[in-house]
C-alpha positions as a Markdown table, in Angstrom:
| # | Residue | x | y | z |
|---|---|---|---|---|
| 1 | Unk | 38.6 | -30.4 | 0.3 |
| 2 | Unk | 40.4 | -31.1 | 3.2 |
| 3 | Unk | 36.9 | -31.4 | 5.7 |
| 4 | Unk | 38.8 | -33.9 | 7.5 |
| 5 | Unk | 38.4 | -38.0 | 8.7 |
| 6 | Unk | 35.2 | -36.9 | 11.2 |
| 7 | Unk | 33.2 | -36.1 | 8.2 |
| 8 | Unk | 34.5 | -38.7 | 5.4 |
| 9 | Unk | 33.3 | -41.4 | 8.3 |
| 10 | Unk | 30.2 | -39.6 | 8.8 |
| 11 | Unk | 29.1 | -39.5 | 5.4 |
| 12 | Unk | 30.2 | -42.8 | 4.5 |
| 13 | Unk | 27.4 | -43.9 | 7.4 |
| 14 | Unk | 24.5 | -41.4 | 6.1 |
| 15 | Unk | 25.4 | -43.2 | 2.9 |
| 16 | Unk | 24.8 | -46.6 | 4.0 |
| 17 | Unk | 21.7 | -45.4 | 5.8 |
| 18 | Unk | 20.5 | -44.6 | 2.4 |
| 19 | Unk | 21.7 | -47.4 | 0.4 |
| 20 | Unk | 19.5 | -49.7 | 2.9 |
| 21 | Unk | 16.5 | -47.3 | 2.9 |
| 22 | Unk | 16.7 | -47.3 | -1.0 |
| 23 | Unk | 16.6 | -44.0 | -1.3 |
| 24 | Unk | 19.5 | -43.9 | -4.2 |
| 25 | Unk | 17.1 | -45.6 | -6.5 |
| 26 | Unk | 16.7 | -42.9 | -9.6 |
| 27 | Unk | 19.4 | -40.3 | -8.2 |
| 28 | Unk | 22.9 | -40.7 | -8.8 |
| 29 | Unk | 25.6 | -42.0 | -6.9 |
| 30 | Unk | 27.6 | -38.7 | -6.9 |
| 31 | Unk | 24.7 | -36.8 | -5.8 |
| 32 | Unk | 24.1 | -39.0 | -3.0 |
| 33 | Unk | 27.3 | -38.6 | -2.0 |
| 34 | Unk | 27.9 | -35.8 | -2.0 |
| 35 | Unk | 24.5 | -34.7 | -0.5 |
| 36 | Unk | 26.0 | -37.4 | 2.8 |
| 37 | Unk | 29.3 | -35.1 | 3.3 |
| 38 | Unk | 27.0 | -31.7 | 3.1 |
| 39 | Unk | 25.1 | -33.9 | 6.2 |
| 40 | Unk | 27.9 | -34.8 | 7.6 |
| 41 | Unk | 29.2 | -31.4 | 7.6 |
| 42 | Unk | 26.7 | -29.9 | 8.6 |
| 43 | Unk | 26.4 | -32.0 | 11.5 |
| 44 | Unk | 30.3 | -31.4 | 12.8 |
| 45 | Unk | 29.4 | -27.7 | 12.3 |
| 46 | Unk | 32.6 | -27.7 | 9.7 |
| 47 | Unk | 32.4 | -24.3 | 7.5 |
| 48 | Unk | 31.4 | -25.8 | 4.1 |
| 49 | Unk | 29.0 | -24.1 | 1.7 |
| 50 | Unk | 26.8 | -25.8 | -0.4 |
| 51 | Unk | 28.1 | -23.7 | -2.8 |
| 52 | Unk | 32.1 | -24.7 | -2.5 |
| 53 | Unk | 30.7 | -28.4 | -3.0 |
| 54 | Unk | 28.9 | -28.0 | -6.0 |
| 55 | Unk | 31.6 | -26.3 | -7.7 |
| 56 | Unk | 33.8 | -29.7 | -6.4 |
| 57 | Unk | 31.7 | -32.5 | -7.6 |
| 58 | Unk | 30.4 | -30.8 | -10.5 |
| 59 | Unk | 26.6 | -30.7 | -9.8 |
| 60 | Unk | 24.2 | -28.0 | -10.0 |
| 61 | Unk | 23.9 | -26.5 | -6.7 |
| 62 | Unk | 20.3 | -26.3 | -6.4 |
| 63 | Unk | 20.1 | -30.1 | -7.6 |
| 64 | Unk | 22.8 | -30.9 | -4.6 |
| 65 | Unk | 20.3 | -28.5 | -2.4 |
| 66 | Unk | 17.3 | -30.9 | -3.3 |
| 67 | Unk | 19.5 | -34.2 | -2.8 |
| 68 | Unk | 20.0 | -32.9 | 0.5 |
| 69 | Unk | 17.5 | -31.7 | 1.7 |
| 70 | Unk | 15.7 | -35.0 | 0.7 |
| 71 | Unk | 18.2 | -37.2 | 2.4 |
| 72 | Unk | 17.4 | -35.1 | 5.9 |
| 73 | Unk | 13.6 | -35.6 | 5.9 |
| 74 | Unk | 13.7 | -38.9 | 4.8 |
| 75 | Unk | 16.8 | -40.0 | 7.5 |
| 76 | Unk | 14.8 | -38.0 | 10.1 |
| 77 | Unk | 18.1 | -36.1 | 11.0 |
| 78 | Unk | 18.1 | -32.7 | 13.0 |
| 79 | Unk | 20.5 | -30.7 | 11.1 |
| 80 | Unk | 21.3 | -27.4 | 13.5 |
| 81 | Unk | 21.4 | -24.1 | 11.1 |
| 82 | Unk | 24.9 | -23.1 | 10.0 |
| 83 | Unk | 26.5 | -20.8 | 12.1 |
| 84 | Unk | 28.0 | -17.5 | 10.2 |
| 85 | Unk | 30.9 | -17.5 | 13.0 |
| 86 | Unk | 32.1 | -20.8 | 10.9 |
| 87 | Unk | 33.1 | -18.9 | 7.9 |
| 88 | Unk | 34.7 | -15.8 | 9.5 |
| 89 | Unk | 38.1 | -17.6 | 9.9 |
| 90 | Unk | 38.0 | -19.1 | 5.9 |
| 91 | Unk | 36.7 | -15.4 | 4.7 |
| 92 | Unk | 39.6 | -13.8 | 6.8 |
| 93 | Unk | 42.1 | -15.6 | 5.4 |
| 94 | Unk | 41.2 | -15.0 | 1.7 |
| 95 | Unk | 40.6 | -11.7 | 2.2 |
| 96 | Unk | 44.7 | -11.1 | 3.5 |
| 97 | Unk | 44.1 | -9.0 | 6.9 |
| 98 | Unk | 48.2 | -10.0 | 7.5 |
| 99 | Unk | 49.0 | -10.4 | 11.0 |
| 100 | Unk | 45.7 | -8.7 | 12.3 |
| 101 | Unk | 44.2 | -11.4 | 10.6 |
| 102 | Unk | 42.7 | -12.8 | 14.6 |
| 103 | Unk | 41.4 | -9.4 | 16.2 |
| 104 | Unk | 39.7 | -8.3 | 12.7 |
| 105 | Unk | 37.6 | -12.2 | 13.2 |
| 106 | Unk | 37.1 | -11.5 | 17.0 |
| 107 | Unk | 35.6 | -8.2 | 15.8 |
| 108 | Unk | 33.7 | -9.6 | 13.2 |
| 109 | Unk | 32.6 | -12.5 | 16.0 |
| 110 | Unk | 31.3 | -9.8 | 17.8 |
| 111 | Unk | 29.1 | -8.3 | 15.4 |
| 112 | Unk | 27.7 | -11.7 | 14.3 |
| 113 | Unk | 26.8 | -11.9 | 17.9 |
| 114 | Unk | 25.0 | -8.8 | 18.2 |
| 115 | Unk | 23.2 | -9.2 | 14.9 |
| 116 | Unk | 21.8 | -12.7 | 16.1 |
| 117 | Unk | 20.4 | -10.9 | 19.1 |
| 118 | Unk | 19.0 | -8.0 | 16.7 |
| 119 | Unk | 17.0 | -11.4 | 15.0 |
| 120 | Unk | 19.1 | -9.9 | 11.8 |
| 121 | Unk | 20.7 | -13.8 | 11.3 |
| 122 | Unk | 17.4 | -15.5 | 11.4 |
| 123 | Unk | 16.5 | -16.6 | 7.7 |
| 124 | Unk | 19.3 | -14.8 | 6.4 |
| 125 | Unk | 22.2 | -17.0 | 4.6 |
| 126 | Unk | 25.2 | -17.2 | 6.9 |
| 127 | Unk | 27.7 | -16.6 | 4.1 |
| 128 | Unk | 26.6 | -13.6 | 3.8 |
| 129 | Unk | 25.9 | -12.1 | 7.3 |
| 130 | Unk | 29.5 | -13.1 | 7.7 |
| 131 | Unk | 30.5 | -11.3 | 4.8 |
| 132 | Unk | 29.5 | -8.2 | 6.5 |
| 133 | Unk | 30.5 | -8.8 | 9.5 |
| 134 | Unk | 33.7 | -8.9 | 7.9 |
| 135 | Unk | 33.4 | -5.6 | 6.0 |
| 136 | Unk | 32.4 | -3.7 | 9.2 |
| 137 | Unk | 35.5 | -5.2 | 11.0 |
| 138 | Unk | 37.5 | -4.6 | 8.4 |
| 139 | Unk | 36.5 | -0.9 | 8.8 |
| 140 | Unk | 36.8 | -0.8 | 12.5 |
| 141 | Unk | 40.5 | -1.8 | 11.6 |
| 142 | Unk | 41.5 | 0.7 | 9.2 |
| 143 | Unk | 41.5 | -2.0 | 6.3 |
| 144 | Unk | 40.5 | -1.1 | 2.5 |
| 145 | Unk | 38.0 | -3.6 | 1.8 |
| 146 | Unk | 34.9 | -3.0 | -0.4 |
| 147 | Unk | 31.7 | -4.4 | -0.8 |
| 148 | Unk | 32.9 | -5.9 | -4.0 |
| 149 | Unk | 36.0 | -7.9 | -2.3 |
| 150 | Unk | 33.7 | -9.5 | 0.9 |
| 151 | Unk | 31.2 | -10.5 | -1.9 |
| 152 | Unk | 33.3 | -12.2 | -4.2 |
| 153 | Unk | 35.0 | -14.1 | -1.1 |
| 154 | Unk | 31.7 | -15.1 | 0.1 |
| 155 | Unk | 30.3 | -16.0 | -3.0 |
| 156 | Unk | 27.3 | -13.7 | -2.7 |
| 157 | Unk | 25.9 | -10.9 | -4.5 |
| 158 | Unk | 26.9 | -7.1 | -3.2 |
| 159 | Unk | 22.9 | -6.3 | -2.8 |
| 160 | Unk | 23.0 | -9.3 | -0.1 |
| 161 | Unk | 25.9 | -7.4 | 1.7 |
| 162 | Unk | 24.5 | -4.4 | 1.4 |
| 163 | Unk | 21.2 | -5.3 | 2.7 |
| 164 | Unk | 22.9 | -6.7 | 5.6 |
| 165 | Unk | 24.9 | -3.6 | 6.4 |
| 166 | Unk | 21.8 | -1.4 | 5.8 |
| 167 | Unk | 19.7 | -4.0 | 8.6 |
| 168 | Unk | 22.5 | -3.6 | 10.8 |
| 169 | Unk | 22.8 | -0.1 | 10.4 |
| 170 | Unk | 19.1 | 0.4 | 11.8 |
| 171 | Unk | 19.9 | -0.8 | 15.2 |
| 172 | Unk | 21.0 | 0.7 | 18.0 |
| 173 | Unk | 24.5 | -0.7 | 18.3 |
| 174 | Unk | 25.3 | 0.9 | 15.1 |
| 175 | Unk | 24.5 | 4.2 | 16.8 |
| 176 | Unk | 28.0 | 3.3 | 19.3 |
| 177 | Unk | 31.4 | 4.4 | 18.8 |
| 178 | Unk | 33.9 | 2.5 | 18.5 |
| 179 | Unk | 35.0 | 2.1 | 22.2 |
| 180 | Unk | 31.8 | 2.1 | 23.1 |
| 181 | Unk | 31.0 | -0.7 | 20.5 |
| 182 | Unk | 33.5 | -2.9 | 22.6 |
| 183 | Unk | 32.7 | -2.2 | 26.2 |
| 184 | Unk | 29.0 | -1.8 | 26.1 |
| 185 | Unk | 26.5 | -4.7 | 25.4 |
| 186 | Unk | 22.8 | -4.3 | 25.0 |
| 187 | Unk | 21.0 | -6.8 | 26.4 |
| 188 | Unk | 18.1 | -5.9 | 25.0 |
| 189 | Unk | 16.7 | -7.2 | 21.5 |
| 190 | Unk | 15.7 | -5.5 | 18.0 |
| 191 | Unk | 12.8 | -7.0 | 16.2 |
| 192 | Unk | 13.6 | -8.7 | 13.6 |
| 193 | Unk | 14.1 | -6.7 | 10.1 |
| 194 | Unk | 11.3 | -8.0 | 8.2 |
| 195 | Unk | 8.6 | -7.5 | 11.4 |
| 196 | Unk | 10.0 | -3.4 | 10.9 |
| 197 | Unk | 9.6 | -3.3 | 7.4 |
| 198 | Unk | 6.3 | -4.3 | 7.6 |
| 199 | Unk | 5.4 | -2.3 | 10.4 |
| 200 | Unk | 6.8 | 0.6 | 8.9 |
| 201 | Unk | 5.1 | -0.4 | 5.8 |
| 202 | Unk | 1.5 | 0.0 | 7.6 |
| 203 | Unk | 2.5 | 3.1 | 8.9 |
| 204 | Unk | 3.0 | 4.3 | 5.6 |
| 205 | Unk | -0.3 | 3.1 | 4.3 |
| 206 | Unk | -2.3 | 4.8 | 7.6 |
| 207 | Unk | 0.3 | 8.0 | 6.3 |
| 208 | Unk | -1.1 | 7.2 | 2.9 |
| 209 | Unk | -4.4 | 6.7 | 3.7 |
| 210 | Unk | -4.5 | 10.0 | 6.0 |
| 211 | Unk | -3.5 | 11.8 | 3.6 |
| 212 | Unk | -6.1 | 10.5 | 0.7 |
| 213 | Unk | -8.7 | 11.2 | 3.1 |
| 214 | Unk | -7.5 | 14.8 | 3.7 |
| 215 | Unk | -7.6 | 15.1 | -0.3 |
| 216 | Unk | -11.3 | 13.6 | -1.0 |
| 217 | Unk | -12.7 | 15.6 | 1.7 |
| 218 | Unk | -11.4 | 18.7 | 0.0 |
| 219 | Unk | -12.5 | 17.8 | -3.4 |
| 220 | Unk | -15.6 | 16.8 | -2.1 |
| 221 | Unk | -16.0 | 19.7 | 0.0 |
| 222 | Unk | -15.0 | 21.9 | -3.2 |
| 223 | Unk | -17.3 | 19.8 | -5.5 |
| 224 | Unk | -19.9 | 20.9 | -2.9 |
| 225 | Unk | -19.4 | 24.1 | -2.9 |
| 226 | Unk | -19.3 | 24.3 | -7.1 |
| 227 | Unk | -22.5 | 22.1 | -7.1 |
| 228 | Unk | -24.7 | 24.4 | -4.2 |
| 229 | Unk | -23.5 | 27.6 | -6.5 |
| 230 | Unk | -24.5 | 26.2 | -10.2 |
| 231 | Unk | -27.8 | 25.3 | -8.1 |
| 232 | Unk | -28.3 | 28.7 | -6.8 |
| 233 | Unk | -27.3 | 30.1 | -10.4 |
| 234 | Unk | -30.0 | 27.4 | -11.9 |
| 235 | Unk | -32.1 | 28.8 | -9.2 |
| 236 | Unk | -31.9 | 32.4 | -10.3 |
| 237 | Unk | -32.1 | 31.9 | -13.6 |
| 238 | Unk | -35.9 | 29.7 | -13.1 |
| 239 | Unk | -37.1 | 32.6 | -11.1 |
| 240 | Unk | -36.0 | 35.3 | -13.5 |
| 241 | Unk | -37.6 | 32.9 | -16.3 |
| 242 | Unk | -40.4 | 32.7 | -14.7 |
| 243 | Unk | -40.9 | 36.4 | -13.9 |
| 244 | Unk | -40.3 | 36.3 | -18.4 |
| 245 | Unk | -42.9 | 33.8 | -19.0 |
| 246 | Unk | -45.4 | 35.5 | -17.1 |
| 247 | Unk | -44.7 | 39.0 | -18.5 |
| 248 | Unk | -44.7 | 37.4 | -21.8 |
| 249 | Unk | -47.9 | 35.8 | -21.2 |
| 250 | Unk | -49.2 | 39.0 | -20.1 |
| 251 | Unk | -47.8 | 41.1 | -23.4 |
| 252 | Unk | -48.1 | 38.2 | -26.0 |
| 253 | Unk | -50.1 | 35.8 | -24.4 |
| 254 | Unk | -53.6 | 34.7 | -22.8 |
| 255 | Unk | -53.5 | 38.2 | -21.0 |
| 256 | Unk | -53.3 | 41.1 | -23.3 |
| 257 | Unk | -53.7 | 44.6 | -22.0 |
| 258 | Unk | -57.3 | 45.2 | -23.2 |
| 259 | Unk | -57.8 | 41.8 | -21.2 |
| 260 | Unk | -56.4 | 43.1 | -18.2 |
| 261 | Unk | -58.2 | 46.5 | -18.5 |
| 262 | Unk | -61.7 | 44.6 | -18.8 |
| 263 | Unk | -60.6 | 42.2 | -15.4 |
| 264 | Unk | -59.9 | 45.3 | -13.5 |
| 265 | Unk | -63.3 | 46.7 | -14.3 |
| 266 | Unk | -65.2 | 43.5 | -13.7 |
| 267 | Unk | -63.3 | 43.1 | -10.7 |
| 268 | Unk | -64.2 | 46.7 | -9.8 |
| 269 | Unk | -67.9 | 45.9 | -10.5 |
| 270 | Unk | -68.1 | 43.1 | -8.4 |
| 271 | Unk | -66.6 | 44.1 | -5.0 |
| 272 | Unk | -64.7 | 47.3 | -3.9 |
| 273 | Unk | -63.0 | 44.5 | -1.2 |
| 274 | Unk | -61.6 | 42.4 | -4.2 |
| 275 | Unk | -59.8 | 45.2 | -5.5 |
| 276 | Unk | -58.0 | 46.0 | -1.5 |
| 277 | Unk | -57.3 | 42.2 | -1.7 |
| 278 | Unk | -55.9 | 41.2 | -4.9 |
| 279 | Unk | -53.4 | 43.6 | -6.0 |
| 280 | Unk | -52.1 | 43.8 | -9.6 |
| 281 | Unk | -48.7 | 42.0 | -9.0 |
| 282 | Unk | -51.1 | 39.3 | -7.6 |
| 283 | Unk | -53.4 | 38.8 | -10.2 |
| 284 | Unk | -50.3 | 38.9 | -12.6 |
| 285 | Unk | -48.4 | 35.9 | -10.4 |
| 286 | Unk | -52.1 | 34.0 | -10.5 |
| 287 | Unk | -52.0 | 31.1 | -13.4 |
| 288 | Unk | -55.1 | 30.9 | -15.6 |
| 289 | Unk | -56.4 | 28.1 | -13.6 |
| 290 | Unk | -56.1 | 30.3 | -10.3 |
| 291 | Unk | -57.4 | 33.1 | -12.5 |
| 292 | Unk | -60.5 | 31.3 | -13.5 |
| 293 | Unk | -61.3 | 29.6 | -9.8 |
| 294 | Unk | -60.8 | 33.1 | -8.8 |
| 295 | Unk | -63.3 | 34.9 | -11.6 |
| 296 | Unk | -65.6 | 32.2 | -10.7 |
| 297 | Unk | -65.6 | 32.9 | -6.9 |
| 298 | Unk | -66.2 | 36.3 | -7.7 |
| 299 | Unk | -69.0 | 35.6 | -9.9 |
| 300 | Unk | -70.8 | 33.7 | -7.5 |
| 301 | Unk | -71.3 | 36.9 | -5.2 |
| 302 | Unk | -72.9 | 38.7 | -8.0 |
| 303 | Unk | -75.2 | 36.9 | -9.6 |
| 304 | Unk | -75.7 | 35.4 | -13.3 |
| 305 | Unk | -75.8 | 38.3 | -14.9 |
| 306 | Unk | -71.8 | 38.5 | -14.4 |
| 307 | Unk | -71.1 | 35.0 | -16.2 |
| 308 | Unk | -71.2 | 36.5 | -19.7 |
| 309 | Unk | -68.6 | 39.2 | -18.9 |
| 310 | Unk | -66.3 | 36.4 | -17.3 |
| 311 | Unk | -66.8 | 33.8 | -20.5 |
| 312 | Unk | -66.0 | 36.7 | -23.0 |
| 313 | Unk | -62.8 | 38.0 | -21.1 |
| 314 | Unk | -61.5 | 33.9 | -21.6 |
| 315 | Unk | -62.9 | 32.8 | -24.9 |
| 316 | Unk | -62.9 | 29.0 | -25.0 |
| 317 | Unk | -60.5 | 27.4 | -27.6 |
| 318 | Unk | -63.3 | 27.3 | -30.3 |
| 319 | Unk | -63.8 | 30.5 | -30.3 |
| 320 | Unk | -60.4 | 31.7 | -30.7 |
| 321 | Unk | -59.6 | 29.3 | -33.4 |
| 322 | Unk | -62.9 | 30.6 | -35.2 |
């Protein structure tokens, strides 16, 4: 793989390191070593995926990710992160930029440089933040390179690119010209993508929410509305009932006509004032209860001779069954 004698001596010491700490007991000896030269690598910031070694050896890559990252914690080593500047170089030459080759991986420098200060390479896989870095440059360059040819390069899918470009294309550097793009530099920083999206993402639930409480309030001011008008109708139509029952009462009922006749001229008997003070639409509205309280008060004022009169006007219920 050509990584060079730094990192074959380096890994042959992480590899002795782990022999004596017995920590190749139940893993392979190809898996441990090549877990030591993805260390060593790593260390001498050399620009080797994970991916690239895999496919060497012939181990599953996220078995070689395990092995390695096991052989870190337990060697207590401080690995720094990869740096995506490592691949631009490899990734330009595969991708055949001819003898602009250098300026399109300056340009493409550049833009991993701005992207780090735009928090856009933290937790992000270097292979592919250089992957489009590299289409962007490309562009800037006047070179036909798609999404497609920077992915299969990198070894990464074309969402991850395009995810990358579309992050990228959210900050204000983006915004420059070209010109512009190489003599200005922002000093200051973006927040990182995934603190925007989920700001933006609580701005769109207030949004939401704002507008759900806009639409109950007019359903419930509607329902309101519907509920105070079927009461008023319910209302009305009690009343009007009412007004029935009584009329039918007086018709059909406990007050017929000779009935009402013969309480007018009892009432007339007893008192010219009760006839000024209860009117016939009163004595109508009056239940039989009222009616009676009412015949009785009356009665009282006369004398004795009255109470006969008043009994035969409202036969008891054994008379009228008889």
């Amino acid at each position: 793989m050509r990584l060079g004698s730094d990192v074959s001596v380096s890994a042959f010491r992480f590899y002795q390191s782990a022999l004596f700490r017995g920590l190749t007991r139940g893993r392979g000896a190809m898996h441990t070593a090549a877990g030591c030269i993805y260390l060593a690598a790593r260390q001498l910031r050399v620009s080797l995926m994970l991916l690239d070694l895999s496919d060497a050896v012939g181990i599953n890559v996220y078995v070689l990710g395990h092995c390695y990252v096991e052989l870190k914690r337990k060697l207590h080593l401080a690995i720094p992160d990869m740096d995506p500047c490592l691949f631009i170089e490899r990734f330009a030459t595969q991708l055949e930029f001819g003898d602009k080759m250098s300026v399109v991986a300056t340009t493409a420098m550049r833009l991993l440089q701005r992207m780090k200060k735009d928090w856009i390479a933290t937790g992000r896989r270097p292979s592919g933040l250089a992957a489009a870095a590299l289409l962007v440059a490309a562009r800037i360059h006047e070179f036909n390179r798609t999404e497609e040819d920077v992915a299969r390069v990198a070894r990464v899918s074309q969402q991850t690119t395009r995810k990358r470009l579309q992050e990228f294309g959210r900050t204000p550097t983006s915004k420059l010209s070209i010109d512009d793009f190489f003599s200005v530099d922002y000093e200051e920083e973006q927040d990182p993508p995934a603190f925007s999206a989920s700001k933006k993402s609580d701005e769109n639930i207030k949004e939401m929410d704002d507008e759900a409480f806009s639409r109950i309030s007019a359903e419930i001011n509607e329902l309101e509305r519907r509920i105070e008008k079927q009461l008023r109708v319910i209302a009305e139509k009690r009343v009007s009932r009412s007004i029935f029952n009584k009329l039918s009462d007086l018709v059909f009922g406990r007050l017929s006509i000779l009935n009402l006749l013969y309480m007018l001229l009892f009432v007339t008997k007893i008192s010219i004032v009760s006839i000024s003070t209860h009117s016939l639409s009163t004595l109508l509205l009056l239940d039989e209860g009222r009616f009676n309280a009412e015949v009785k008060y009356q009665t009282s004022i006369v004398g004795k001779q009255a109470m006969g009169l008043g009994h035969w006007l409202y036969p008891s219920q054994e008379k009228e069954r008889v």
